[in-house]
Backbone as numpy.savetxt, mean C-alpha at the origin, in Angstrom:
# Nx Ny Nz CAx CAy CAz Cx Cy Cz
-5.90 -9.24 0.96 -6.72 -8.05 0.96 -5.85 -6.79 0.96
-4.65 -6.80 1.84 -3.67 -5.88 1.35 -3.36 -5.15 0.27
-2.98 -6.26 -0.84 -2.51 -5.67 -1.80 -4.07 -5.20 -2.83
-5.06 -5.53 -2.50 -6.14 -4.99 -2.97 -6.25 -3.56 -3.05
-6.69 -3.26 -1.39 -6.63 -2.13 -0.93 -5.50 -1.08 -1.48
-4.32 -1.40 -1.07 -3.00 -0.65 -1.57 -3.14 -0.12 -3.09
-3.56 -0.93 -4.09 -3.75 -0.56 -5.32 -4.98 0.13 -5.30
-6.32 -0.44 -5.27 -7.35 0.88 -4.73 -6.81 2.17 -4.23
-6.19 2.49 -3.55 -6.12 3.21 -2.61 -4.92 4.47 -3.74
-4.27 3.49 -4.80 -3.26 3.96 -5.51 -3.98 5.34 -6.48
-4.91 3.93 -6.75 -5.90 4.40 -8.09 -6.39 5.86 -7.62
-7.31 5.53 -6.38 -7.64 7.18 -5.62 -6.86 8.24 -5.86
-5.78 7.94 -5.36 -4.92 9.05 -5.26 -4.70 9.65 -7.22
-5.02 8.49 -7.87 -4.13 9.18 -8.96 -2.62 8.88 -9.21
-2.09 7.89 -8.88 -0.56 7.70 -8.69 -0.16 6.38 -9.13
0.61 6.83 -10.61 1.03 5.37 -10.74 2.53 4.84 -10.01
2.07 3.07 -10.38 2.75 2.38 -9.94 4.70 2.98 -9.51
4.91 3.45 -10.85 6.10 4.20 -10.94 6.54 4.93 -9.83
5.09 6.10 -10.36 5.37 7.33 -8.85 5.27 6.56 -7.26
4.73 5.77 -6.96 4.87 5.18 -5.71 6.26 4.82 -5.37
6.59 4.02 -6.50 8.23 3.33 -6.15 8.77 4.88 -5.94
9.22 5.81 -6.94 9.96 7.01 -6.93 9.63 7.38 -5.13
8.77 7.77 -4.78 8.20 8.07 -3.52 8.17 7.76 -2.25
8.83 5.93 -2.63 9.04 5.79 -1.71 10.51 5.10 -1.47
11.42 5.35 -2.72 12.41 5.35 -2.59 12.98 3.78 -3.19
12.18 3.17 -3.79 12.48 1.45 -4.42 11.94 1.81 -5.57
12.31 0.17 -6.21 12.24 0.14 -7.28 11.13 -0.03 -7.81
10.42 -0.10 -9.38 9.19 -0.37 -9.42 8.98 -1.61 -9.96
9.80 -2.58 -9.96 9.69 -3.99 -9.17 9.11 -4.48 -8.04
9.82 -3.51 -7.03 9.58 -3.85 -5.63 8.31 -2.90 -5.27
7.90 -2.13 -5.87 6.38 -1.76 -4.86 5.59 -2.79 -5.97
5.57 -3.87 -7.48 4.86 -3.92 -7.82 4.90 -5.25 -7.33
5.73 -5.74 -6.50 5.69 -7.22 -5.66 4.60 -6.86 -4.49
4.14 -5.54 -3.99 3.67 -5.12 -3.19 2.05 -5.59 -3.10
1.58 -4.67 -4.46 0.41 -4.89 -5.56 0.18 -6.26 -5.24
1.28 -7.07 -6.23 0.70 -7.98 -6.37 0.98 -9.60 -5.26
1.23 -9.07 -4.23 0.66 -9.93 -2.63 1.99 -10.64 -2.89
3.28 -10.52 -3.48 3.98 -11.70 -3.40 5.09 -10.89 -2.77
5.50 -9.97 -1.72 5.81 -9.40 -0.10 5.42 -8.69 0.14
5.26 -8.13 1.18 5.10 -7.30 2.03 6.10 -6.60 2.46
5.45 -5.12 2.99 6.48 -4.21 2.69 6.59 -4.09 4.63
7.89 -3.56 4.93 8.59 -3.23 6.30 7.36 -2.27 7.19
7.34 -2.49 8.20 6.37 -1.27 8.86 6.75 -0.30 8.37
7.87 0.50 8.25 8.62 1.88 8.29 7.79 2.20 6.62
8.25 1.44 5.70 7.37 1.76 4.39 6.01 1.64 4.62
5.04 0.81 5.14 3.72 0.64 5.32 3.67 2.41 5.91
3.96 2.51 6.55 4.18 3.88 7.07 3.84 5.08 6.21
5.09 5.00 5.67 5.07 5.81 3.94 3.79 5.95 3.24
3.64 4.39 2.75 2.35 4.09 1.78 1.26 5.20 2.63
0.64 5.05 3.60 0.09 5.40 4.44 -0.52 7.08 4.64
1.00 7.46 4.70 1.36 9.16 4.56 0.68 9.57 3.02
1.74 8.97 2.06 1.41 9.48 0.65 -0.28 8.77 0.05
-0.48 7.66 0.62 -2.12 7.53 0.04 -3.36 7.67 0.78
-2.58 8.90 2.15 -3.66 9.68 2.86 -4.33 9.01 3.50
-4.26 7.55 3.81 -5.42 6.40 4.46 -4.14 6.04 5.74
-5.12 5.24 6.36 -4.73 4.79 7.91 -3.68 3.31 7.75
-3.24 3.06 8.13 -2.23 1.72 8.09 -3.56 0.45 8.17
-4.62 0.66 9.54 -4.98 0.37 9.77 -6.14 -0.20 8.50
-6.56 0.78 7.60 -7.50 0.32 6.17 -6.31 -0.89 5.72
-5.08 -0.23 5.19 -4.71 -0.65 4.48 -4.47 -2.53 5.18
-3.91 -2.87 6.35 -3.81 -3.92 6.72 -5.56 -4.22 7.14
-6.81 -3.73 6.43 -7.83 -4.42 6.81 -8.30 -4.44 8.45
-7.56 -3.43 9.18 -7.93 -3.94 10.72 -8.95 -2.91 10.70
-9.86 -2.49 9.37 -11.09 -1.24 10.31 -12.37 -2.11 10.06
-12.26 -3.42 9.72 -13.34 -4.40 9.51 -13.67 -5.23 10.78
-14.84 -5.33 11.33 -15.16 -5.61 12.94 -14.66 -7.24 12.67
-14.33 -8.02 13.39 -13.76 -9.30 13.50 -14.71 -10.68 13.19
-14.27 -11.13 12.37 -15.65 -12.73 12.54 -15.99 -13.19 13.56
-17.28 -13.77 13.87 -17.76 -13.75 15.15 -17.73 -15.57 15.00
C-alpha cells in the first residue's frame, strides 16, 4: 500500500518520478524501486518524501486507517 500511496501522492503534487529522485538526492532508479514496492526507503528519506509531498508519514505508511477488528 506504500508504494501506492507514494505514487498517488506524487501524481498530486505534480512531480515526476525524476524530480523526486533530484529532491531527494538519489537516483531515479532508486526512488523508482520505491514506486514500485521492491525497497523501502530509510526513515530519514520517508521523512523527505513526506516534507516535499506535503502528506503525513503516517498516510504514507497507511497508519491513518483504523485497525482490523
Amino acid at each position: 500500500m506504500f508504494r501506492k500511496r507514494l505514487r498517488q501522492a506524487r501524481i498530486d503534487a505534480k512531480l515526476t518520478q525524476q524530480r523526486m529522485a533530484d529532491l531527494l538526492g538519489i537516483s531515479l532508479n532508486g526512488y523508482q524501486k520505491y514506486e514500485q514496492g521492491e525497497t523501502q526507503p530509510p526513515l530519514d528519506t520517508l521523512v523527505k518524501l513526506s516534507r516535499i509531498l506535503k502528506v503525513t508519514t503516517d498516510y504514507l505508511l497507511c497508519n491513518d486507517e483504523p485497525p482490523d477488528d
